[in-house]
C-alpha positions as a printed Julia matrix, in Angstrom:
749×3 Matrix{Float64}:
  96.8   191.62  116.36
  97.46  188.38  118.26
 101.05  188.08  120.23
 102.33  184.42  119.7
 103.41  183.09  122.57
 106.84  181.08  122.25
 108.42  178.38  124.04
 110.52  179.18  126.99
 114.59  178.21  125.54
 115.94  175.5   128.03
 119.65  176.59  128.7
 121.59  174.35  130.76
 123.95  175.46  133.64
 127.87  173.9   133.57
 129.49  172.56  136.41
 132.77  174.35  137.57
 136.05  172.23  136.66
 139.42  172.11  136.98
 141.75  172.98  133.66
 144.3   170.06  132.91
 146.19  168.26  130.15
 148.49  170.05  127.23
 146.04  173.08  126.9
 145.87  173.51  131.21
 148.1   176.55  131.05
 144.78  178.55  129.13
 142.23  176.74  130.88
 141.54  178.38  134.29
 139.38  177.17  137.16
 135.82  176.61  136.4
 136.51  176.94  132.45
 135.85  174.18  129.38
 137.66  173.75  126.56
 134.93  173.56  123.88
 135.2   169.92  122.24
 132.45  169.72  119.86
 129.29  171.81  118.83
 126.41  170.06  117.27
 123.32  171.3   116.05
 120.1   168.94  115.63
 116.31  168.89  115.27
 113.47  166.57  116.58
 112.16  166.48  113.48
 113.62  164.93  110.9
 112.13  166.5   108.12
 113.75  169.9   108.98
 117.57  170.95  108.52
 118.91  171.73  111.22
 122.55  171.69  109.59
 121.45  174.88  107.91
 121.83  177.07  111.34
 125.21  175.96  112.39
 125.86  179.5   110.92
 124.16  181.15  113.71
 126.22  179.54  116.47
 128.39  182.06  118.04
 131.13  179.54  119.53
 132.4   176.79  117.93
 134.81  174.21  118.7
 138.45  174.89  117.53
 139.25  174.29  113.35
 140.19  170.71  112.38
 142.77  169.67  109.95
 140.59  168.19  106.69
 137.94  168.0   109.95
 139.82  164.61  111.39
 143.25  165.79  113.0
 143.25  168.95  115.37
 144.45  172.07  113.96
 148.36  171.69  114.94
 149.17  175.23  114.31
 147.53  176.5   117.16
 147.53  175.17  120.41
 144.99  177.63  122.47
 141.54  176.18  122.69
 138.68  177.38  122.52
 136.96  178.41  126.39
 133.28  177.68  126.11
 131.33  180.78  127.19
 128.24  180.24  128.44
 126.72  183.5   127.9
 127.12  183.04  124.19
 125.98  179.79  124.34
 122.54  181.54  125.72
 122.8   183.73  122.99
 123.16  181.09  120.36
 120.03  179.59  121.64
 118.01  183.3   121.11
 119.23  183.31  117.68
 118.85  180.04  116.53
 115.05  180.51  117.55
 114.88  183.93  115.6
 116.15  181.97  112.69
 113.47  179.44  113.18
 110.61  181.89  113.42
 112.26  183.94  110.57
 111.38  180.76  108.59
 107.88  180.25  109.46
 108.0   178.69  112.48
 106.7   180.5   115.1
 105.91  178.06  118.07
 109.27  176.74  117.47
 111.7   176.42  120.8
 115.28  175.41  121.53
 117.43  173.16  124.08
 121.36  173.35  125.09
 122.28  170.06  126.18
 125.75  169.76  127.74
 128.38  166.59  127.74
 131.3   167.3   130.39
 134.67  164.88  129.7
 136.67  165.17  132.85
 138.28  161.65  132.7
 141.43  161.74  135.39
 140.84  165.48  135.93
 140.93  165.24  139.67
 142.31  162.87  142.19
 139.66  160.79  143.76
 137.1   162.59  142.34
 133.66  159.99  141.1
 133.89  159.5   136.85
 130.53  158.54  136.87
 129.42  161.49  138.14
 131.42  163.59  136.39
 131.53  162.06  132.84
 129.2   161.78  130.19
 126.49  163.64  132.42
 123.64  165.8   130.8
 123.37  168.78  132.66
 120.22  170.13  134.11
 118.11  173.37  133.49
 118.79  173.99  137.09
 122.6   174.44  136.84
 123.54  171.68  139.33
 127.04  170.76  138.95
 129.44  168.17  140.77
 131.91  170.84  143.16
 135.94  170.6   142.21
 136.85  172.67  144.52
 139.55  171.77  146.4
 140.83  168.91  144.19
 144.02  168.5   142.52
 143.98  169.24  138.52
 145.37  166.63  136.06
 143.45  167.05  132.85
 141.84  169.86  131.38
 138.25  169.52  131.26
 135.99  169.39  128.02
 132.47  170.15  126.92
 130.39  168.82  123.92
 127.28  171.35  123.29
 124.52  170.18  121.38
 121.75  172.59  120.24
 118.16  170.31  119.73
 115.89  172.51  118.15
 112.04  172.21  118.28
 110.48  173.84  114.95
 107.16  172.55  115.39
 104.66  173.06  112.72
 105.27  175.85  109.91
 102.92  178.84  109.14
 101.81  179.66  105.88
 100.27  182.77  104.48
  96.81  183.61  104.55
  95.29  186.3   103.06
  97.49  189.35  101.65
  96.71  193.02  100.9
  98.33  196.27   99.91
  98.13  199.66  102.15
  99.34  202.27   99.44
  99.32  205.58  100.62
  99.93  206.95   97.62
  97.89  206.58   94.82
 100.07  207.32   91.87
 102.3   204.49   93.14
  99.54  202.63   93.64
  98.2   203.11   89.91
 101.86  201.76   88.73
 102.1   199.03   90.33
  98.91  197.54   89.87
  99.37  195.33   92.88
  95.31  194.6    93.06
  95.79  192.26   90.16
  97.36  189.08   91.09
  99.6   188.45   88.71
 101.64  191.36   89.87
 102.2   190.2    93.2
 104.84  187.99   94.49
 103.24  186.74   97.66
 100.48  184.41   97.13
  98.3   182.61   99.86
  99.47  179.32  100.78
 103.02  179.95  100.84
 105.6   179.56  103.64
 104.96  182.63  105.81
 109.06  183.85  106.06
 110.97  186.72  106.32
 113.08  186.07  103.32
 109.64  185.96  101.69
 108.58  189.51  102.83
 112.35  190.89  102.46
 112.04  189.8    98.55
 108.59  191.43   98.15
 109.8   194.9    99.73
 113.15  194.66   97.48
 110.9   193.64   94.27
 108.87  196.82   94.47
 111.37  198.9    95.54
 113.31  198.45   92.77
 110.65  198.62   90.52
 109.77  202.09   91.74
 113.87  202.83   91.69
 113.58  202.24   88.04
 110.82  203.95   87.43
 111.78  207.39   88.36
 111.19  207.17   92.08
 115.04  208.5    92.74
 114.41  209.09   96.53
 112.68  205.83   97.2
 114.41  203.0    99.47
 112.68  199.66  101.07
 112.4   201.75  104.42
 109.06  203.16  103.17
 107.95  199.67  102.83
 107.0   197.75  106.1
 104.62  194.71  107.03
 101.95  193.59  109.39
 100.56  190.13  110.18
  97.93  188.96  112.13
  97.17  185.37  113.01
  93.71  183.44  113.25
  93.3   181.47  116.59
  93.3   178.01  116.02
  94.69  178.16  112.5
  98.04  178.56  110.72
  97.59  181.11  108.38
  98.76  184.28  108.58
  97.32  187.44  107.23
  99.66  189.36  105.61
  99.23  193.13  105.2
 102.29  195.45  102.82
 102.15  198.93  104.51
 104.0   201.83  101.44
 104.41  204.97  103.46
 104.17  208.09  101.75
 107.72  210.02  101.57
 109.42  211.79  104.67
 112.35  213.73  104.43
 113.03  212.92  108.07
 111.33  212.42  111.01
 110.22  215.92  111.35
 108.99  216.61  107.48
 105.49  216.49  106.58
 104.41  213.63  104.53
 103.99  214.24  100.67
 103.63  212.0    97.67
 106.7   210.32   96.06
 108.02  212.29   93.68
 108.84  210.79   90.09
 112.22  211.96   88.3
 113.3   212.55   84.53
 116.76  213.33   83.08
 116.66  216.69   81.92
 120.55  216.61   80.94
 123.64  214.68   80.9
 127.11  216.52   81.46
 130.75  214.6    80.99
 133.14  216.2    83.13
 136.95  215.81   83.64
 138.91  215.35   86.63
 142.33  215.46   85.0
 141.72  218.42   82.61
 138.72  220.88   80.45
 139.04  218.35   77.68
 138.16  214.06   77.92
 140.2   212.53   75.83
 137.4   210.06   74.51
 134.9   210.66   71.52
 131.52  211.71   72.51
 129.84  208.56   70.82
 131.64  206.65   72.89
 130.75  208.34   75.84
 126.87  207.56   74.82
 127.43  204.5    73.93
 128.82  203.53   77.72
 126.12  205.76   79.25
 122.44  203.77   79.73
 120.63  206.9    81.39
 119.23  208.68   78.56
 117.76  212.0    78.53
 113.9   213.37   78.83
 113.76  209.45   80.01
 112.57  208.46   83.88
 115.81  207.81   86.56
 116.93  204.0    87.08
 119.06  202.81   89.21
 119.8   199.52   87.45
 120.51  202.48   84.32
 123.21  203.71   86.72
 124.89  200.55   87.27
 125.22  200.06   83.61
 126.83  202.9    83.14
 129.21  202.37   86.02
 129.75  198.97   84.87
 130.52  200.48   81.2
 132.7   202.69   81.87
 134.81  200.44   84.29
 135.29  197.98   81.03
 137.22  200.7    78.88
 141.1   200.72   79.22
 141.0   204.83   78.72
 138.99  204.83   82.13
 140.83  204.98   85.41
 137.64  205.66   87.67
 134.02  207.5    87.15
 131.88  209.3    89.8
 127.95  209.94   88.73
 126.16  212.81   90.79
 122.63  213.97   90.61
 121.52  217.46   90.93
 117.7   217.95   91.49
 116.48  221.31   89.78
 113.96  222.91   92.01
 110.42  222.16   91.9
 110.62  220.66   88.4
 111.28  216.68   89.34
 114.1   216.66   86.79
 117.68  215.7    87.6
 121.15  217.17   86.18
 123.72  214.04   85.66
 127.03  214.93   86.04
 129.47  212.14   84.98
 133.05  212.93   85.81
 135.93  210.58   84.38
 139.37  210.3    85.06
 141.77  208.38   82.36
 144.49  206.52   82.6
 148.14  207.58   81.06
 146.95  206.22   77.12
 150.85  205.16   76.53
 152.65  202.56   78.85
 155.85  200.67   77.99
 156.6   197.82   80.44
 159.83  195.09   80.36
 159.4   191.52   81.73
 162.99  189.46   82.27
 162.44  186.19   83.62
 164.75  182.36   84.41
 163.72  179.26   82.35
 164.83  175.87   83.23
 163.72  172.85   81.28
 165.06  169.65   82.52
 168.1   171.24   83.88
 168.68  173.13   80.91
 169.24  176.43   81.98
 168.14  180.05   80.37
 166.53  183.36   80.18
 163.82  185.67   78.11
 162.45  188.7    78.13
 159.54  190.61   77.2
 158.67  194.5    76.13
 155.27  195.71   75.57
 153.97  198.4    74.36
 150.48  199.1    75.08
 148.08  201.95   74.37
 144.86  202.02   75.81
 143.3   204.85   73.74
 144.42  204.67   70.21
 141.31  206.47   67.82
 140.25  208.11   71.52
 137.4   204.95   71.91
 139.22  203.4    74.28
 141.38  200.77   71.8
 143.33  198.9    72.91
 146.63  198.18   70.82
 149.78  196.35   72.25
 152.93  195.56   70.91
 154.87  192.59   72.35
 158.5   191.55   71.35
 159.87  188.6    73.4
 163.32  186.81   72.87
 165.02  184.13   74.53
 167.95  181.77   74.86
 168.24  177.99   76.38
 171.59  176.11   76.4
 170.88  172.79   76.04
 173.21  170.14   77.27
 173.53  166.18   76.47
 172.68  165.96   72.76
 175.05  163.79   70.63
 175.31  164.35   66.89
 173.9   168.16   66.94
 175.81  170.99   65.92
 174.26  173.63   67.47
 173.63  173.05   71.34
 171.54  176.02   72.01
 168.09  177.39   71.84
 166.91  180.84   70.63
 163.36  181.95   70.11
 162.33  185.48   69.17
 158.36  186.74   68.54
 156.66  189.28   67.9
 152.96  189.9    68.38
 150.13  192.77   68.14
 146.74  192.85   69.24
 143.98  195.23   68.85
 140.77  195.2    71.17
 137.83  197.35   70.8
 135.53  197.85   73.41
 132.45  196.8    71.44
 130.95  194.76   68.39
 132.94  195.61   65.39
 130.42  193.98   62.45
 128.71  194.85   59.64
 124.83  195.53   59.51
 124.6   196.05   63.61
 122.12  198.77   64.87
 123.9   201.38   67.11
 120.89  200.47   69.67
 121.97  196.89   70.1
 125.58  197.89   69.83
 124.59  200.1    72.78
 123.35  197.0    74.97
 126.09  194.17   74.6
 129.31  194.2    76.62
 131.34  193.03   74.01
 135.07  193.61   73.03
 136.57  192.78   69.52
 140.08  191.4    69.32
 142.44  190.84   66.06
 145.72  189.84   66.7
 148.66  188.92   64.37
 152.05  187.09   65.6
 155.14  185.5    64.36
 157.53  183.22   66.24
 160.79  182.14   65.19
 162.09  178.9    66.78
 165.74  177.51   66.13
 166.46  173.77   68.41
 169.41  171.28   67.72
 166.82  169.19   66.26
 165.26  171.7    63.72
 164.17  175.14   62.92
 160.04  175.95   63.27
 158.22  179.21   62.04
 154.82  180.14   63.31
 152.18  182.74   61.8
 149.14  183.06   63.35
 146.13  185.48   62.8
 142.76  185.89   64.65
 139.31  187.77   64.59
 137.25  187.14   68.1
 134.36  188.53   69.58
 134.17  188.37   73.23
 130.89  189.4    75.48
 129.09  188.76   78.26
 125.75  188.6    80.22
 126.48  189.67   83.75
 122.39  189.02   84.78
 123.05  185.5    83.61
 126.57  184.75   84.87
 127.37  184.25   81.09
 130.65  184.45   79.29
 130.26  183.94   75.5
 133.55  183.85   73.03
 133.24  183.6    68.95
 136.33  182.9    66.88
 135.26  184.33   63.77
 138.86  183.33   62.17
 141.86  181.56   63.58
 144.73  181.1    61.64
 148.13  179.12   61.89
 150.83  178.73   59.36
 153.38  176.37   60.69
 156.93  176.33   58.8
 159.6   173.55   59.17
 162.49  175.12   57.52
 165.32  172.85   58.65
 165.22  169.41   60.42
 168.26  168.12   61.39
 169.72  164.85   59.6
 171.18  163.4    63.18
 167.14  164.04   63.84
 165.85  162.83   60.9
 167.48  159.7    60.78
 166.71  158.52   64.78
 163.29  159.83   64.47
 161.69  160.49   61.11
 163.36  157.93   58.58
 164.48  155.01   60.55
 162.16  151.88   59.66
 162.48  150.76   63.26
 161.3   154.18   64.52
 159.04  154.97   62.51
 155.78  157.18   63.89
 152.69  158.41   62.05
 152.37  161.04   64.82
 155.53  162.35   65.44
 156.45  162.76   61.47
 152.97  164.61   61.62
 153.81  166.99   63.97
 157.58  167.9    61.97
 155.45  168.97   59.06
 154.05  171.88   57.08
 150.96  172.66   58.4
 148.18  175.53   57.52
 145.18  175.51   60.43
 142.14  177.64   59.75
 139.86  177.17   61.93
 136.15  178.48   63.77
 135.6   178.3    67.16
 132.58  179.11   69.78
 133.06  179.4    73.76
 130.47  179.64   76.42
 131.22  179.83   80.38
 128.69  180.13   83.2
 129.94  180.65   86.95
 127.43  181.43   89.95
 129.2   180.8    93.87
 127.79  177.05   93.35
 128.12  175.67   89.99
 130.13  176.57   86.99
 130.6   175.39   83.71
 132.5   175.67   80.39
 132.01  174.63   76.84
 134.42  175.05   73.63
 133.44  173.69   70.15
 136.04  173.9    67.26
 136.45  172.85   63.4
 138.96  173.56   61.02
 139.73  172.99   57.97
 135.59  173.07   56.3
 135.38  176.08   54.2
 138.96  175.15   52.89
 137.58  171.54   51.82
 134.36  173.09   50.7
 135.78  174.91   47.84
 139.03  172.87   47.36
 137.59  170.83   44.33
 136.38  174.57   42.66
 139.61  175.82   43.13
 141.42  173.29   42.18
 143.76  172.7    45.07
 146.7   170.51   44.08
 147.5   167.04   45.99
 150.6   166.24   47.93
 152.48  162.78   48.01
 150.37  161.63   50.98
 147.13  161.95   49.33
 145.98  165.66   50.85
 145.03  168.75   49.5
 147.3   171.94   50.13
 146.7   175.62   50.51
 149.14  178.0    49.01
 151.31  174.47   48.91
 150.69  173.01   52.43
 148.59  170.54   53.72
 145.56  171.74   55.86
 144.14  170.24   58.74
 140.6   169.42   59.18
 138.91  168.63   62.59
 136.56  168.64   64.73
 136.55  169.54   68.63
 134.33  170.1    71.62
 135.42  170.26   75.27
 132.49  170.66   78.14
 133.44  170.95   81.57
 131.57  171.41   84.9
 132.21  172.09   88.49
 129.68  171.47   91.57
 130.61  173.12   95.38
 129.24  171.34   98.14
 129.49  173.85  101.04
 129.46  172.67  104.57
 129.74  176.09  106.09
 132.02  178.73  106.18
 135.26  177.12  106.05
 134.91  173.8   104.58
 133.65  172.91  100.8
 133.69  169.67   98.45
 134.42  170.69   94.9
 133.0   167.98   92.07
 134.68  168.52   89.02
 133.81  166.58   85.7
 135.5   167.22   82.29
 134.97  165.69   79.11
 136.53  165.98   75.5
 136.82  164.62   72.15
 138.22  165.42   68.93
 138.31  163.71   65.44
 140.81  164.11   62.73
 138.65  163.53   59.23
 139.07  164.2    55.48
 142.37  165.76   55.07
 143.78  164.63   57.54
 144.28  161.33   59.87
 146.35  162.51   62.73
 145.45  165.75   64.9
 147.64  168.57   64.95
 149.9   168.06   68.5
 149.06  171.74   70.12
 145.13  169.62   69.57
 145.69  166.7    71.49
 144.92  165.57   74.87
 146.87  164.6    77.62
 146.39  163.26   80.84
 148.42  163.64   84.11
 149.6   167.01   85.98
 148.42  169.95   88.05
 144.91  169.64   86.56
 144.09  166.33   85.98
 145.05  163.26   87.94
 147.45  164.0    89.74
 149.08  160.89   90.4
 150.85  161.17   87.28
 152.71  163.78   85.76
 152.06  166.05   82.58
 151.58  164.04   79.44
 152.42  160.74   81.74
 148.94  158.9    81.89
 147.76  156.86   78.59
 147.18  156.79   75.67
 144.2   153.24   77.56
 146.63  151.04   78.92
 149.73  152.07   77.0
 152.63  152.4    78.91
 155.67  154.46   77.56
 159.58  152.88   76.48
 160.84  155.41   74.82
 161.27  158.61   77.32
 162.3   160.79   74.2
 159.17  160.56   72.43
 157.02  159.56   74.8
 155.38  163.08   75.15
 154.33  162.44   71.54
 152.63  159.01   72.37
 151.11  159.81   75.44
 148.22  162.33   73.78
 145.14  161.31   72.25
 141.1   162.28   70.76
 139.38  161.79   73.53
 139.35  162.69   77.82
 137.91  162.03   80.54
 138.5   163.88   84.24
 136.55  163.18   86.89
 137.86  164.88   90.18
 136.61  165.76   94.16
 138.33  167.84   96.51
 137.61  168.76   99.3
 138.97  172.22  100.91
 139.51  173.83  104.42
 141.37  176.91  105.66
 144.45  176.19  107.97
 145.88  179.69  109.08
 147.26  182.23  108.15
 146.89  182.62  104.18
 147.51  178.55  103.74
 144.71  176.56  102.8
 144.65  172.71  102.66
 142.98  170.07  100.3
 142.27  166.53  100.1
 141.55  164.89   96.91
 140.71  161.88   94.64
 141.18  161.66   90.71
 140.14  159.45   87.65
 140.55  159.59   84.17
 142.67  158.63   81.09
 142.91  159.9    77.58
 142.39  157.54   74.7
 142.76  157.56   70.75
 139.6   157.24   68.47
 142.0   155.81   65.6
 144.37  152.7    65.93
 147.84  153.95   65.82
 150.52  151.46   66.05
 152.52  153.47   68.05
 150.38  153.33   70.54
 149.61  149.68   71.57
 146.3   149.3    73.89
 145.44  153.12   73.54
 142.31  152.89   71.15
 139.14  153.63   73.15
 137.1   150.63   72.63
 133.37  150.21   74.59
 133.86  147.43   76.43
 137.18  147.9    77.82
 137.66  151.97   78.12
 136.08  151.38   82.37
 139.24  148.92   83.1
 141.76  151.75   81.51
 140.48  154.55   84.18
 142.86  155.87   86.31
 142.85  157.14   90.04
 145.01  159.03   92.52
 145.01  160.1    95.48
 146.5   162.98   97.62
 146.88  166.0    99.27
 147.32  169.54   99.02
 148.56  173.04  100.16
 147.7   176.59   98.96
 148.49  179.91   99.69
 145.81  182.43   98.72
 146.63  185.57   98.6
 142.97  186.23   97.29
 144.23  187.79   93.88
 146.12  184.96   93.27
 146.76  180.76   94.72
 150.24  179.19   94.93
 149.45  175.84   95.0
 151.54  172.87   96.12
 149.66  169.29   95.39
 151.29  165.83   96.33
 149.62  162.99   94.41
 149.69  159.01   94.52
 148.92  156.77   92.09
 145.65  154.04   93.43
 144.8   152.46   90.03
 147.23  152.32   86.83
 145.92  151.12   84.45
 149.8   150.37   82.33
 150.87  148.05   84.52
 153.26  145.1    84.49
 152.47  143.96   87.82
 149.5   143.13   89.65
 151.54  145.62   92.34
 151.89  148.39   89.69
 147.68  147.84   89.05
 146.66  147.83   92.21
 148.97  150.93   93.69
 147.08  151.56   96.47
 147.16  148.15   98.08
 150.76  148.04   97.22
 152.44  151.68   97.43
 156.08  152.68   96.14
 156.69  156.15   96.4
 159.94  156.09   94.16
 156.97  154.63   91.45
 153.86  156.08   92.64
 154.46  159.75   93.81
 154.03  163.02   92.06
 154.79  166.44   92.78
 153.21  169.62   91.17
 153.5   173.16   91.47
 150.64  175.31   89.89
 149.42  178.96   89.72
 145.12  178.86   90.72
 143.1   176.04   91.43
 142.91  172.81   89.29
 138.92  173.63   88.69
């Protein structure tokens, strides 16, 4: 085999300086403060950004990389033994990636501007040190400043390698019959790729897995290792995959790999003789199957299975190999949670200065037929006292509810075979809930019922959600007159959209939900319609017709709609700390045949925590409307349609506290022309002029389970303006006008 002979790595000697400035007190004689680390290539085809990873000493954090990190005032002392080291591994990582001539220069920048007293600047400043190590001497002179250091890594990749020929040394020959690695097809490496050692990493984990799933229970990637040889003159690479037969350690004799079945699966308890779950549930969670070969990817079903059940607190999974048979014993011990838990939630509400308090008690039991069911119980009350309302009797708020849910752990449907049953992740929810709502204003009753199936596809980063039925039965018992008559009946005030949302209304609706999240993109989509199957067979049953023209259900109106929402999130990452989030949400929604106005809890609105933030929630649009009447406007300012369009970029600070700085655009607009809300129709050739932005900044505090999150945002373009000064915001800023504060659990997107 031919030894490749690399370049020699050019590291560059510092001079010895004097420490000085606001830092001088860390700095000591003949150290740096590190300034800036760059890494770049002489050719520009090749990324050198990519290996800023491997440098082991960078230049102290930056606030939103443009201010210093104020929180921290020791620097960072440039070492140049690590910067030696840098330069080893940022050539390993080069010839990891195919290039194997590749080299690697340190080029150093000393700032020592008024560092000593008489001492030459030109000499001293700006100067490119030599491989040498000759320095300008400070000895002797009298500190003022504390020297710096720019370091800037130019790498030298040279030409890439590719592979050549490639071949498979299997020692033993039942593995080698399996894998059928002498057809092509079979093989992952093919001649003319990029000779890497990513490339050759995958193609030991490919097979070793497949062997790991095949029964091979003793096999690892440490019984796979390569070879390469190189042509003179050429740059291909012969590739050779070495499969050593199996050692039990260094001093065992070789043998063949031995191939494993399940000869028996035992359930065990750690908290008593007795597991307090049915034993078809206990198959149904378990993938390893009996008189079948080992896999490991089997195993990590089954782990992943029985983490999803509520009944489970944790599961172990041994193997016990019976002696010269090459069949394993699977022992699965479980421990269970407590099935029974009763828990009581008080908490503080203030609305606008209104001040009150609620509480919660659930019930919950996570085993209910012993298949890990899930049934919970909440009751939840609460009490408001409301202040400044003229003509109302009763100045207080009360609200009491009361809901159930049931989740099973799997598909509950007709005409399902217990094997596919077996395969999904799924749960199956029905819930049922009542809330009773008594304001000054009026009295409001809520039913609501729902059948969902929720499941997912963990090898595809998939979430999927299917309401099968979602209903709600909304009851206006009482309006008050003093309400009535400012609101509902006055000619001067009158409002297609708020008398819509002050009526009867029945909802049944459908609904499907997909989300997909990987470490770089993510994405959701939600499609809804209600109201269909009622309209479908309205005419055969002979539903009766109100005063405004619809058709009612059991006596009330129905809505019919349709819905989708898609929404989709991009993160740039620069390295470890820093990272651009693109966020880009869209949404419409279109009131037809029964009705002409969407139901409020459908609506969109613009503004808040998650949106743009210049404006507060339900404070941005309808288009260009601008509200005038500050007690309805958070009826007027909703619509059909929205638009976000959002980027962020994020950086640690210290601590827990994270920082952000971010831009936002968007509006929300109405498909219909509602008089109530002038300029708010979205209409082609205008909707571009009626896009909002904002501007601002943020704090966090991750505590990793959970973000507090602190944003400060300013309005740049309004687009319900009076003023050319109220337009243009950001040429003209008013904080009193402009500014808006939010306070928000998570990240916006």
């Amino acid at each position: 085999m031919r030894i490749l002979k690399i370049q020699k790595i050019s590291v560059l000697a510092l001079p010895l300086l004097l420490a000085g400035c606001s830092a001088s007190k860390y700095v000591q004689e003949g150290e740096y403060i590190l300034n800036k680390v760059e890494v770049k290539s002489d050719s520009a085809e090749y990324d050198a950004g990519a290996l800023k990873q491997y440098v082991r000493q960078k230049e102290k954090p930056k606030l939103f990389a443009l201010f210093k990190n104020p929180f921290s005032k020791k620097p960072v002392i440039y070492d140049s033994i690590q910067a030696r080291l840098t330069c080893q591994d940022l050539l390993t990582a080069m010839q990891n990636q195919g290039f194997l001539h590749a080299g690697v220069s340190l080029y150093t920048t000393i700032h020592g501007e008024d560092w000593a007293k008489g001492g030459n600047k030109n000499e001293l400043d700006g100067e490119n040190e030599n491989a040498d190590g000759k320095n300008g001497n400070a000895k002797g002179r009298k500190r003022k400043k504390a020297p710096k250091l720019d370091a800037t890594y130019l790498l030298h990749p040279g030409e890439p390698f590719f592979i050549g020929k490639v071949e498979y040394d299997i020692e033993d020959k039942n593995i080698q019959d399996r894998l059928q690695l002498d057809n092509p097809d079979n093989q992952m490496l093919k001649p003319g790729m990029r000779f890497t050692v990513e490339a050759l990493d995958n193609e030991r984990k490919r097979i070793s897995n497949l062997l790991i799933d095949d029964g091979y229970f003793r096999f690892n990637k440490d019984f796979i290792h390569f070879s390469a040889d190189t042509i003179t003159g050429s740059k291909d690479i012969g590739v050779t995959l070495h499969l050593m037969n199996y050692k039990a350690n260094s001093n065992a004799p070789e043998t063949p790999h031995s191939r494993y079945e399940i000869r028996k699966i035992n359930y065990l308890s750690n908290d008593s003789d007795r597991i307090h779950l049915r034993h078809q549930v206990l198959l149904n969670a378990t993938a390893l199957k009996e008189g079948s070969p080992y896999s490991a990817s089997a195993l990590q079903r089954t782990y992943n299975n029985f983490a999803r059940l509520q009944a489970v607190k944790y599961t172990n999974i041994r193997f016990v190999e019976a002696p010269d048979s090459g069949m394993l014993d699977c022992n699965i011990q479980i421990s269970t949670n407590k099935p029974s838990t009763i828990s009581f939630q008080p908490e503080g509400t203030n609305t606008a200065g209104d001040l009150g308090a609620a509480a919660s008690l659930t019930y919950t039991n996570r085993n209910l037929f012993r298949g890990s069911e899930q049934l919970s119980i909440e009751l939840r009350g609460a009490y408001e006292a409301i202040t400044g309302l003229e003509g109302y009797q009763d100045q207080n708020y009360q609200e009491y509810s009361i809901e159930s849910k049931l989740v099973f752990p799997r598909f509950v449907a007709p005409l399902l075979s217990k094997n596919f049953r077996r395969r999904q992740t799924a749960n199956t929810e029905y819930s049922v809930a009542w809330d009773l709502q008594n304001r000054p204003e009026f009295h409001r009753r809520v039913f609501s019922m729902a059948w969902r199936y929720r499941w997912a596809e963990p090898r595809h980063h998939l979430n999927w959600r299917f309401d099968l039925l979602d209903l709600n039965y909304v009851y206006m018992p009482w309006i008050s007159e003093t309400f009535k008559r400012d609101y509902l009946d006055d000619v001067d005030n009158r409002n297609a959209i708020l008398r819509y949302n002050y009526e009867d209304i029945f909802i049944m609706k459908m609904g499907f939900g997909l989300t997909y999240s990987d470490e770089v993109d993510a994405f959701r989509l939600n499609v809804e319609s209600s109201g269909n199957l009622l309209s479908a067979f309205s005419k055969a049953l002979n539903f009766k017709i109100n005063s405004q023209g619809q058709r009612t259900f059991i006596n009330i109106a129905y809505a019919q709609y349709a819905k989708a929402d898609f929404d989709y999130t991009h993160l740039v990452r620069f390295d470890d700390r820093n990272v651009l989030a693109l966020h880009a949400g869209i949404g419409v929604a279109y009131p037809y045949g029964n009705s002409k106005v969407l139901p409020f809890e459908k609506r969109y609105f613009s503004g808040g925590a998650n949106s743009v933030r210049g404006w507060g929630v339900r404070e941005l649009g309808p288009g260009g409307y601008k509200g005038n009447d500050g007690r309805i406007d958070f009826i007027n300012q909703t619509g059909d349609m929205k638009l976000d369009l959002n980027a962020e970029y994020r950086t640690p600070l210290f601590w827990k506290f994270e920082g952000a700085l971010f831009v936002d655009a968007g509006n929300i607009w109405t498909l219909r022309k509602y008089d109530e809300q002038p300029n708010g129709q979205f209409k082609l050739d205008k909707f571009y002029k009626q896009i909002a932005a904002a501007y601002g900044m943020g704090l966090r505090l991750n505590f990793d389970y959970f973000i507090l999150r602190f944003d400060m945002g300013m309005k740049a373009i309004n687009p319900a303006y009076e003023s050319g000064d109220e337009h243009w915001a950001i040429i003209h800023p008013k904080l009193s006008r402009d500014f808006a504060f939010h306070f928000a659990v998570g990240l916006p997107f």
